[in-house]
PyMOL CGO cylinders between C-alpha atoms (Angstrom):
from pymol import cmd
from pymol.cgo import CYLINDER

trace = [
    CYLINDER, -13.63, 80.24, 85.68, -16.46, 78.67, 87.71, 0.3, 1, 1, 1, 1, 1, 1,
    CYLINDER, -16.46, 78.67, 87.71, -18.11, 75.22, 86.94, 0.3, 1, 1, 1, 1, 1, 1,
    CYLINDER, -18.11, 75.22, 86.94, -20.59, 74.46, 84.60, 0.3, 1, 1, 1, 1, 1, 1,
    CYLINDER, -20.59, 74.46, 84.60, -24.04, 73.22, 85.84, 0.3, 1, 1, 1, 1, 1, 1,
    CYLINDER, -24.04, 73.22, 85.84, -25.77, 70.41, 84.23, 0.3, 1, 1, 1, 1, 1, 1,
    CYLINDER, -25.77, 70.41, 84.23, -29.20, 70.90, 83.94, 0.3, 1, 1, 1, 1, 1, 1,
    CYLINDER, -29.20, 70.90, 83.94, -31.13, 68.72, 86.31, 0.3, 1, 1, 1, 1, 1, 1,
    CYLINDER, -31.13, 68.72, 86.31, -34.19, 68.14, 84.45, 0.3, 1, 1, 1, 1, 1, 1,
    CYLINDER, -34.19, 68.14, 84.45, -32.73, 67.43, 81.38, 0.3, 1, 1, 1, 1, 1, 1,
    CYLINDER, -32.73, 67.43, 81.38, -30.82, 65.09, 83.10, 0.3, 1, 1, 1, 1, 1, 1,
    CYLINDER, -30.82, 65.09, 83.10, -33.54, 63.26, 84.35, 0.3, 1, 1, 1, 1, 1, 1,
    CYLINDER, -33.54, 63.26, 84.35, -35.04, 63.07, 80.89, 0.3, 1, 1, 1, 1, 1, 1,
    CYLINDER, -35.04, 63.07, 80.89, -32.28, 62.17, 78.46, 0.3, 1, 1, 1, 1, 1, 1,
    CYLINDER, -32.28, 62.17, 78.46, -29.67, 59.59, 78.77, 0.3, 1, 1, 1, 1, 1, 1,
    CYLINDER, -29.67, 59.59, 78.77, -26.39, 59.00, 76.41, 0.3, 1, 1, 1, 1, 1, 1,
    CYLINDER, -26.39, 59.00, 76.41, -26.04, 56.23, 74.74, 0.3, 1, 1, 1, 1, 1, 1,
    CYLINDER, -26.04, 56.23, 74.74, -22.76, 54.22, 74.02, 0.3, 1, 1, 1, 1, 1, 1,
    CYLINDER, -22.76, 54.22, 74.02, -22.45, 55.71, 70.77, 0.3, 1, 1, 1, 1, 1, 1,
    CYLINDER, -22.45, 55.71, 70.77, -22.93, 59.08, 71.77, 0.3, 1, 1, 1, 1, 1, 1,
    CYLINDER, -22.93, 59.08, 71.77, -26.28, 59.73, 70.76, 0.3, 1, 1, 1, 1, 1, 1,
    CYLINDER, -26.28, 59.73, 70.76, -29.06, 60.73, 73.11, 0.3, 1, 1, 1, 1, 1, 1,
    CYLINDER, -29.06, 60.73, 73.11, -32.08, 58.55, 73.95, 0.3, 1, 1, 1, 1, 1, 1,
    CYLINDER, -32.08, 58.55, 73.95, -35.79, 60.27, 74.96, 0.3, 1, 1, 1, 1, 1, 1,
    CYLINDER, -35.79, 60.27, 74.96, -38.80, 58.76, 76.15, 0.3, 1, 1, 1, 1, 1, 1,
    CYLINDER, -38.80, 58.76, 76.15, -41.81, 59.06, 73.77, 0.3, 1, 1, 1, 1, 1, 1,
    CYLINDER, -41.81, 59.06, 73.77, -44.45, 61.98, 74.63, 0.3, 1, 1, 1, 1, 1, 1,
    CYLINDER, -44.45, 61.98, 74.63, -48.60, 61.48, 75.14, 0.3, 1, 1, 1, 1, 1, 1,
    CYLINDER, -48.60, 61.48, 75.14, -47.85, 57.85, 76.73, 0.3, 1, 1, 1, 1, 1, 1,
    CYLINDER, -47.85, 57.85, 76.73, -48.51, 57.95, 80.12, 0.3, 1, 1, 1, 1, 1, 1,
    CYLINDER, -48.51, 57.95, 80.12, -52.63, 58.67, 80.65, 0.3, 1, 1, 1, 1, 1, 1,
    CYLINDER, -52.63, 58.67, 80.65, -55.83, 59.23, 78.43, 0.3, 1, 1, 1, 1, 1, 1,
    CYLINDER, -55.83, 59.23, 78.43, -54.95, 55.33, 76.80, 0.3, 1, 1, 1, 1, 1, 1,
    CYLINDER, -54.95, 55.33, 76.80, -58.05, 54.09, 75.89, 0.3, 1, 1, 1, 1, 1, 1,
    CYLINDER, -58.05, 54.09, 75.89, -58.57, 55.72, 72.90, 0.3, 1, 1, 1, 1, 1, 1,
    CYLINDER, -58.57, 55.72, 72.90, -55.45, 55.10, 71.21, 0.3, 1, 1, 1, 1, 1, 1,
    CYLINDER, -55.45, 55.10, 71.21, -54.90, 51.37, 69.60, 0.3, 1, 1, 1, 1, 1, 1,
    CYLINDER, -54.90, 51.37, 69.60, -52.90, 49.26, 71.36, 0.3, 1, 1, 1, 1, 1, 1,
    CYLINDER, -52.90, 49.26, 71.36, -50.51, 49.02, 68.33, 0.3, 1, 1, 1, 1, 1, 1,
    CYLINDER, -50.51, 49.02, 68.33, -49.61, 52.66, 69.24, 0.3, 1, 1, 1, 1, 1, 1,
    CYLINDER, -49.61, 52.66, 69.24, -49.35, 52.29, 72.92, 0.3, 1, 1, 1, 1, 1, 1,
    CYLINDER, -49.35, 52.29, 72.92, -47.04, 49.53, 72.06, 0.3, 1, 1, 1, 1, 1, 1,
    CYLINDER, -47.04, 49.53, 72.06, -44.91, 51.49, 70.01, 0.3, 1, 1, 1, 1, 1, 1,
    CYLINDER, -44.91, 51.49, 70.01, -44.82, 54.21, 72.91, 0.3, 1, 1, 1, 1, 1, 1,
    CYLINDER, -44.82, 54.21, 72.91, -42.33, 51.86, 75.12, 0.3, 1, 1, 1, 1, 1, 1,
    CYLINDER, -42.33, 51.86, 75.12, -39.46, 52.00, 72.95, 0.3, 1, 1, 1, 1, 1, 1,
    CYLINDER, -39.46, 52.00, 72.95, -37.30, 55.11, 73.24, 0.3, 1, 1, 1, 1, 1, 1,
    CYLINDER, -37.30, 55.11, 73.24, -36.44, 57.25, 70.62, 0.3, 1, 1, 1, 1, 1, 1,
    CYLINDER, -36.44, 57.25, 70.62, -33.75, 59.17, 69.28, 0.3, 1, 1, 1, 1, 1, 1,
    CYLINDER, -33.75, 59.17, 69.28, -33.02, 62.86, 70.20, 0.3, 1, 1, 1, 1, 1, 1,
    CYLINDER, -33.02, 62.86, 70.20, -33.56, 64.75, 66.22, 0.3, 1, 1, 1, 1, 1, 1,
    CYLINDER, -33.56, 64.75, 66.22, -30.42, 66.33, 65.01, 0.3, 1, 1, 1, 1, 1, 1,
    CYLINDER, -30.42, 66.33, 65.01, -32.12, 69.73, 65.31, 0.3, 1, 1, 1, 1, 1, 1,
    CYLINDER, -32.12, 69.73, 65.31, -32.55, 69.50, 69.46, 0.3, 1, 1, 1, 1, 1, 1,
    CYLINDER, -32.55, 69.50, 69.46, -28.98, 67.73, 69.52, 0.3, 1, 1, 1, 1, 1, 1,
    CYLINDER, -28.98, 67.73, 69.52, -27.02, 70.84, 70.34, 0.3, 1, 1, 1, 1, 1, 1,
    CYLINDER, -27.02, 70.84, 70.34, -29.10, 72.48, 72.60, 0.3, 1, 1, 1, 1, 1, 1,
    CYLINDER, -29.10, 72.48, 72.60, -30.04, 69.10, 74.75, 0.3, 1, 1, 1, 1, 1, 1,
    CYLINDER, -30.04, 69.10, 74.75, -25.70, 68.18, 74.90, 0.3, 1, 1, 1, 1, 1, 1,
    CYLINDER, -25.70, 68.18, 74.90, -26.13, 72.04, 76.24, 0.3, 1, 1, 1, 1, 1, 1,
    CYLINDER, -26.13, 72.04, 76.24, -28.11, 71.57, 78.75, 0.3, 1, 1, 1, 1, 1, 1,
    CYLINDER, -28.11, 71.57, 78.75, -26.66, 68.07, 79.57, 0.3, 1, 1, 1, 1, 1, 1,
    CYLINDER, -26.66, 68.07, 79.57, -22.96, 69.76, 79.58, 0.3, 1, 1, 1, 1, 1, 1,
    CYLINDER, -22.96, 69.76, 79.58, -21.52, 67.21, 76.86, 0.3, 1, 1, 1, 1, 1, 1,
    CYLINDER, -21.52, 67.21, 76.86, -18.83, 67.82, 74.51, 0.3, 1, 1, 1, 1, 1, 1,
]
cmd.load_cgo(trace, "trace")
């Protein structure tokens, strides 16, 4: 039975966290700023949670258990 490949870009986009669950960047928070209030760019730092829905497919891709 051959290895299982991890997904390389999903690796590069989603990390594990202590607890298990998976941490994403925020999208449409990288260019085209200056219209957006800076009370939303600011919230754009903080990483998010990957939603229950994606969960399976992303551990998947990331070859978790």
């Amino acid at each position: 039975m051959p290895k299982i490949k991890t997904h390389k870009a999903s690796a590069k986009r989603f990390k594990q966290r202590g607890s298990g669950t998976l941490k994403r960047r925020n999208a449409n928070s990288t260019h085209l700023l200056g219209g957006r209030s800076t009370k939303r760019k600011r919230s754009f730092r903080k990483n998010s949670d990957v939603s229950p829905a994606d969960m399976v497919n992303v551990r998947r891709a990331l070859n978790l258990k």
